[in-house]
C-alpha positions as CSV (number, residue, x, y, z in Angstrom):
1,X,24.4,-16.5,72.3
2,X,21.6,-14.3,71.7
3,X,18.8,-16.0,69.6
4,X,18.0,-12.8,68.1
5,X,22.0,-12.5,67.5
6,X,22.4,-15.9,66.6
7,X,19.4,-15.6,63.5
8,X,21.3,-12.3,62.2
9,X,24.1,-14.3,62.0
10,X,22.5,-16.7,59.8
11,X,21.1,-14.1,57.7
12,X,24.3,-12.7,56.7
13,X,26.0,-15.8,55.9
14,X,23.4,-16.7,53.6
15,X,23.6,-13.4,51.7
16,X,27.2,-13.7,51.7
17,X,26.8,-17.4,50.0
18,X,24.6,-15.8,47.4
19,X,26.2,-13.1,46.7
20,X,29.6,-15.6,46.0
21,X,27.3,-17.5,43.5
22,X,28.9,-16.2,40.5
23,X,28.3,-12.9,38.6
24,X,26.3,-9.6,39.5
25,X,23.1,-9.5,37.6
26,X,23.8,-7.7,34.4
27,X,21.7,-4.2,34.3
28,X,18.4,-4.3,32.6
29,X,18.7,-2.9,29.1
30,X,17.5,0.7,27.9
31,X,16.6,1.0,24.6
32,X,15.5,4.2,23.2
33,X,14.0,2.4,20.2
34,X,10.8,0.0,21.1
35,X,11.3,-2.8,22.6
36,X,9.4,-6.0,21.0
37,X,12.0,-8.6,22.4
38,X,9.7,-12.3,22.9
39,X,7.1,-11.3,20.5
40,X,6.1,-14.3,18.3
41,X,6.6,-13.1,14.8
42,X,9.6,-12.2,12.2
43,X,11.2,-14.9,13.0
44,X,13.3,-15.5,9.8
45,X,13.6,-15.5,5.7
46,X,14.6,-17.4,2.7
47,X,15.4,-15.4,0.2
48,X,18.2,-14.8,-2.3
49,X,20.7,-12.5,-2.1
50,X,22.4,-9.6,-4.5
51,X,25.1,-12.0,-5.6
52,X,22.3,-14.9,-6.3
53,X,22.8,-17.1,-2.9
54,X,20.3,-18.0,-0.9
55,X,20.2,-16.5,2.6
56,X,18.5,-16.9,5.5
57,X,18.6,-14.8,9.2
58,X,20.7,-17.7,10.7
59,X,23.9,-16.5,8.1
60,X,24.4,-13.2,10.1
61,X,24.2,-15.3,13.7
62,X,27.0,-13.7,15.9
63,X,26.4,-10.2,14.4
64,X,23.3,-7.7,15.4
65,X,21.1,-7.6,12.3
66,X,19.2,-4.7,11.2
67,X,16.7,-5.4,8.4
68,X,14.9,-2.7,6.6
69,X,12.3,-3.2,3.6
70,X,12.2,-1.0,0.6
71,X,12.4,-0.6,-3.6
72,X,15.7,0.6,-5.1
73,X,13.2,3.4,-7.0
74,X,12.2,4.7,-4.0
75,X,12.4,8.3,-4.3
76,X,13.6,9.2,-0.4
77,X,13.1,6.9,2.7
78,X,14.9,3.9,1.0
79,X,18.2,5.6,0.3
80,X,18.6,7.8,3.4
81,X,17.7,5.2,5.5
82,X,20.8,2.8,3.8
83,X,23.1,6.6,3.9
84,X,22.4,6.6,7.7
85,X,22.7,2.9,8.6
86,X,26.5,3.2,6.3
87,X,27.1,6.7,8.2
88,X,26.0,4.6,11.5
89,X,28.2,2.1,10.7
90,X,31.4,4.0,10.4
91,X,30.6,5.5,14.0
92,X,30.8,2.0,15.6
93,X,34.4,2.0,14.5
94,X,36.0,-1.4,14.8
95,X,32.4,-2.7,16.0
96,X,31.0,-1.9,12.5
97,X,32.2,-5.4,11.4
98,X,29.5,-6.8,14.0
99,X,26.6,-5.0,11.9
100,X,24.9,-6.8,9.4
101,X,22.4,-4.5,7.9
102,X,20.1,-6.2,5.4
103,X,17.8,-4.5,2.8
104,X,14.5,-6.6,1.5
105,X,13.0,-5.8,-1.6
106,X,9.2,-5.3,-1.7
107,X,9.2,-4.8,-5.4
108,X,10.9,-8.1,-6.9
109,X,9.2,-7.2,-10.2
110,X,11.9,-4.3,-11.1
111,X,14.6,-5.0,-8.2
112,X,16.4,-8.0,-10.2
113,X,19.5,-9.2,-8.9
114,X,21.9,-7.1,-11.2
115,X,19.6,-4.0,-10.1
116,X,20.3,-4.8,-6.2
117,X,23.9,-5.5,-6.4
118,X,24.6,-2.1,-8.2
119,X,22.2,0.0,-5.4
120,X,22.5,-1.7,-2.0
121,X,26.4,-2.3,-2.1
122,X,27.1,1.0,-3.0
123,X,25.9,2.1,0.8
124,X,29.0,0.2,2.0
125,X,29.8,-3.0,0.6
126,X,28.9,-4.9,3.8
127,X,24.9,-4.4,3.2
128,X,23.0,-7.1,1.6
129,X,20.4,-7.2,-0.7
130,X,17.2,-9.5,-0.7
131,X,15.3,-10.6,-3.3
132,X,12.4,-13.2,-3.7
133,X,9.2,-14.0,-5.8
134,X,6.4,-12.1,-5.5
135,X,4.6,-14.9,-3.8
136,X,7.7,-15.1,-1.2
137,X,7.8,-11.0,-0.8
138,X,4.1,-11.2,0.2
139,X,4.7,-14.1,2.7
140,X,7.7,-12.1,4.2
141,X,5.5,-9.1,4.5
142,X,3.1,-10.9,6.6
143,X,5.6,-12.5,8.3
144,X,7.3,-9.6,9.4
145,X,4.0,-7.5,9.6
146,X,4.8,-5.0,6.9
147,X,2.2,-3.1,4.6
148,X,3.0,-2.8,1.4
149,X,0.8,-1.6,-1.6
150,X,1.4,-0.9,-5.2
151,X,0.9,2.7,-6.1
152,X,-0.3,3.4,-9.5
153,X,1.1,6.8,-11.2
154,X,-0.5,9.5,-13.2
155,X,0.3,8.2,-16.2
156,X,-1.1,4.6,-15.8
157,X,3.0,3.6,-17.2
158,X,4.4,3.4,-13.8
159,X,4.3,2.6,-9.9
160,X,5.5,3.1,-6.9
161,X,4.9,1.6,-3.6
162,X,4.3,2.0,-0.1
163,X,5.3,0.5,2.7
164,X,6.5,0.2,6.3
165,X,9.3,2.7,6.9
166,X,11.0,1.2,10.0
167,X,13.6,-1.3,10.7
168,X,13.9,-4.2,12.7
169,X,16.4,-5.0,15.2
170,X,17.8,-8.8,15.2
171,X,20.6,-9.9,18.5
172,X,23.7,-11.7,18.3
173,X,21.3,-15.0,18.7
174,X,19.0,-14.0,15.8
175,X,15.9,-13.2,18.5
176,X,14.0,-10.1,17.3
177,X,14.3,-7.5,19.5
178,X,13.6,-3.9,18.7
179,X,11.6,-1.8,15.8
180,X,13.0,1.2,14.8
181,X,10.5,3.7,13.3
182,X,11.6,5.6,10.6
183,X,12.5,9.3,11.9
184,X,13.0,8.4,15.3
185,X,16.5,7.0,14.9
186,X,17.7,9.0,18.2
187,X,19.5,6.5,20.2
188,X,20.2,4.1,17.5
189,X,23.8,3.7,17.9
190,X,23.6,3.3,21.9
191,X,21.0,0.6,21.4
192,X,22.9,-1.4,18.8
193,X,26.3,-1.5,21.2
194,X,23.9,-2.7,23.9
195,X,22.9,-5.4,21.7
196,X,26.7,-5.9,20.9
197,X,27.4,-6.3,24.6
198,X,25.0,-8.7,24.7
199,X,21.7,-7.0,26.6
């Protein structure tokens, strides 16, 4: 036989062998929303829920986590943002049940428990509300790199506060994986059924 032949030969059966060695390679993902999958930070909580138990990211393992900081006073980012992650929700249809969406309070001095579980279940009574002490609210902050500062109004009687407007992105494995900026939610619902499908 022809050496050159012969070597072809070869070839072939060795591609044939790996391509036998189990599945495809599963498509690279495509997220419309950015991408922070490996980075070292926002890696988990202990805080305390709306119905007073204590709750950690590794509670919502097996279901794609969204977790999105805000103050039940807030005037407008906090409650459309809840209004489009419950509208969101119903579009997934019988995948909604794999959504975990989690809301963390940056203002534990006026968001009490009874205050949370009367706003954040009222989005759909799947959400959950997160509480801790203002020591533990600063240390999530940091840990999740989120700015938050303490407004003072007008009349010196009040505040309000502000803070980080997007949403983070948690797999089926609890690994952080995207950041969702507030306003830029194009795409959302094809990058959470990616996530469900295990990308």
């Amino acid at each position: 036989m022809n050496p050159l032949r012969k070597l072809l030969i070869v070839a072939a059966g060795v591609l044939l062998l790996a391509a036998c060695d189990g599945k495809p390679p599963a498509p690279k993902a495509s997220f419309a929303n950015t991408d922070i999958t490996g980075l070292d930070y926002a890696k988990s909580f202990q805080l305390t829920d709306h119905t007073g138990q204590p709750r950690s990211l590794a509670d919502y393992r097996g279901k794609v986590v969204l977790v999105f900081f805000g103050f039940t006073q807030c005037p407008d980012v906090c409650p459309t943002t809840l209004a489009e992650m419950a509208d969101l929700k119903k579009q997934l249809g019988a995948d909604g049940d794999k959504l975990q969406v989690v809301f963390v309070s940056v203002d534990p001095e006026r968001d009490t428990q009874e205050v949370l579980a009367s706003f954040v279940p009222a989005f759909d009574p799947s959400f959950v509300g997160l509480r801790g002490s203002a020591e533990q609210t600063a240390q999530i902050a940091k840990d999740f790199k989120i700015f938050v500062q303490k407004v003072a109004a007008k009349d010196g009687q009040s505040y309000s506060i502000d803070h980080t407007a997007g949403s983070y992105l948690f797999d089926q494995q609890g690994r952080l994986r995207l950041f969702v900026r507030h306003g830029q939610r194009e795409g959302l619902l094809n990058d959470i059924r990616q996530l469900m499908a295990g990308a």
